[in-house]
N, C-alpha and C positions, 0 to 999 in steps of 0.2 A: 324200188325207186320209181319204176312206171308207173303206179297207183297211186305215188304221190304225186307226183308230175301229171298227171291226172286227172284226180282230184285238184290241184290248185289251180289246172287253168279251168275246170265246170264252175268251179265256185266264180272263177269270173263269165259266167256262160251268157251274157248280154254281149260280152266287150267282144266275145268269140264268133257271133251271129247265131245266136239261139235261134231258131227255127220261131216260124210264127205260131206252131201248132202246140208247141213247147211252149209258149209264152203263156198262151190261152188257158194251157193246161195247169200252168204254175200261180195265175190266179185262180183257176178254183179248188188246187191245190190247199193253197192260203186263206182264201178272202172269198171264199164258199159263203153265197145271200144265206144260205142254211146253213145255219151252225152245225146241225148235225153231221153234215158231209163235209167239214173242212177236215181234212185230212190232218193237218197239222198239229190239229189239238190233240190228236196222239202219238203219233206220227213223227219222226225228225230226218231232214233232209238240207243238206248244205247246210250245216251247224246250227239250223231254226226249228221252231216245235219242241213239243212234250216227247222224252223218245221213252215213254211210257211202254208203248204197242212196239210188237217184232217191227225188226228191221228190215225196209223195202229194199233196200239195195240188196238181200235174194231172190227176192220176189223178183225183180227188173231182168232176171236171166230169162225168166218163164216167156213162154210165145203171149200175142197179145190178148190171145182167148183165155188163156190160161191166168196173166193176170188179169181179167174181168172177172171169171169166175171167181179170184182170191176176194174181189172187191167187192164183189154182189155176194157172197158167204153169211148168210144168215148167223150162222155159229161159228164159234172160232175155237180154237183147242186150249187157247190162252186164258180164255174169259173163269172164273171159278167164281163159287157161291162161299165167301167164306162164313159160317156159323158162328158166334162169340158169347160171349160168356150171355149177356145184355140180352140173349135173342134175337137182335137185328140180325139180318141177312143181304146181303146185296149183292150184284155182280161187280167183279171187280179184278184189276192184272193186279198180279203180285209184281212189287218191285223189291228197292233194297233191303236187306238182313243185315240185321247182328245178332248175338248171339239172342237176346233178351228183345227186339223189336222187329217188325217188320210193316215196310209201307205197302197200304192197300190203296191200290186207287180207286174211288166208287168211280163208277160208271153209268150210275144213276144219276149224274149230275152232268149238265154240258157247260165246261167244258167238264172232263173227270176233275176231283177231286183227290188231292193226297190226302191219307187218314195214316199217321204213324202211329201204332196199335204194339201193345205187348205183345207177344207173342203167350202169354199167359193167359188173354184175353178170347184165346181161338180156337173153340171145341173141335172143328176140324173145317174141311173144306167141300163142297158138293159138287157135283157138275151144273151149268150153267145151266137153266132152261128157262130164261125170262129175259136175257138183255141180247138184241141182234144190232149185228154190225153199222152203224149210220148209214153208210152208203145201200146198205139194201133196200132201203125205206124213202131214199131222199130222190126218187125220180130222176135221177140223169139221163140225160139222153145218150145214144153210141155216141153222137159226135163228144158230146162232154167225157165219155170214158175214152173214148181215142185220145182226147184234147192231153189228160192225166195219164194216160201211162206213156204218153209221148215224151211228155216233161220226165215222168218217172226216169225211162230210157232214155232221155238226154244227158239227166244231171249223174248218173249211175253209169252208165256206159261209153256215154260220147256220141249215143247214135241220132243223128240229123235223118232217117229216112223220114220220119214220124210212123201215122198207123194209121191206114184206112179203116172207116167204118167195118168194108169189107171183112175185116182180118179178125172183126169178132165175132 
């Protein structure tokens, strides 16, 4: 019952006094000038975004260094090469199954793309070594990573300290 109660009052976290650093952080969260770095478009947080990509709300336990390092992660464990019948290849998360289908999302494409694909279609799967994480690539500054895992830690925890530059 605490987790929902919780959860229902972050989802209203403006009317709560969302922190200003938290604010900042929830637009570039969102509304990232680079496409590649918005978070969202994989991402899903207070019911919004693609929730394609693992979920941050475990990530938001980690100290604040620790979630930078998850951000700036060149490679991810999730990403795979699936191989298909066609020869195409691409990086991409696996998402939903049935018995006979499964959606690939390329990740060759911004935002990703859903591709629902036979399962018949899919010689096997590789390890990734060609697609890295947006954010490693998109220039943020500390303050912009503080800005983000403030918000992270606001709408996930409840926590108003925010993050010092210092703390990464």
């Amino acid at each position: 019952m605490r987790s929902v109660t919780i959860g229902l009052l972050l989802t209203a976290g403006v009317a709560l006094g969302q922190p200003a650093q938290a604010k900042r952080g929830m637009a570039l969260f969102w509304e990232s000038p680079d496409a590649g770095s918005r978070c969202g478009a994989c991402h899903s947080l207070e019911g919004r975004g693609q929730a394609i990509a693992p979920d941050l709300r475990r990530l938001a336990g980690l100290s604040p260094r620790g979630i930078k390092t998850a951000i700036l992660s060149t490679v991810t464990e999730y990403v795979v090469t699936p191989k298909l019948k066609s020869g195409k290849a691409f990086p991409a998360l696996k998402g939903e199954e049935t018995d006979k289908t499964i959606v690939l999302w390329d990740l060759s494409t911004t935002p990703p793309q859903a591709k629902q694909t036979d399962k018949s279609e899919v010689l096997g799967y590789g390890t990734n070594t060609t697609w890295k994480h947006p954010p490693s690539s998109a220039n943020l500054t500390t303050k912009h990573l503080a800005d983000v895992i403030a918000y992270l830690r606001f709408v996930t925890k409840g926590d108003t300290r925010g993050v010092s530059e210092d703390d990464l």
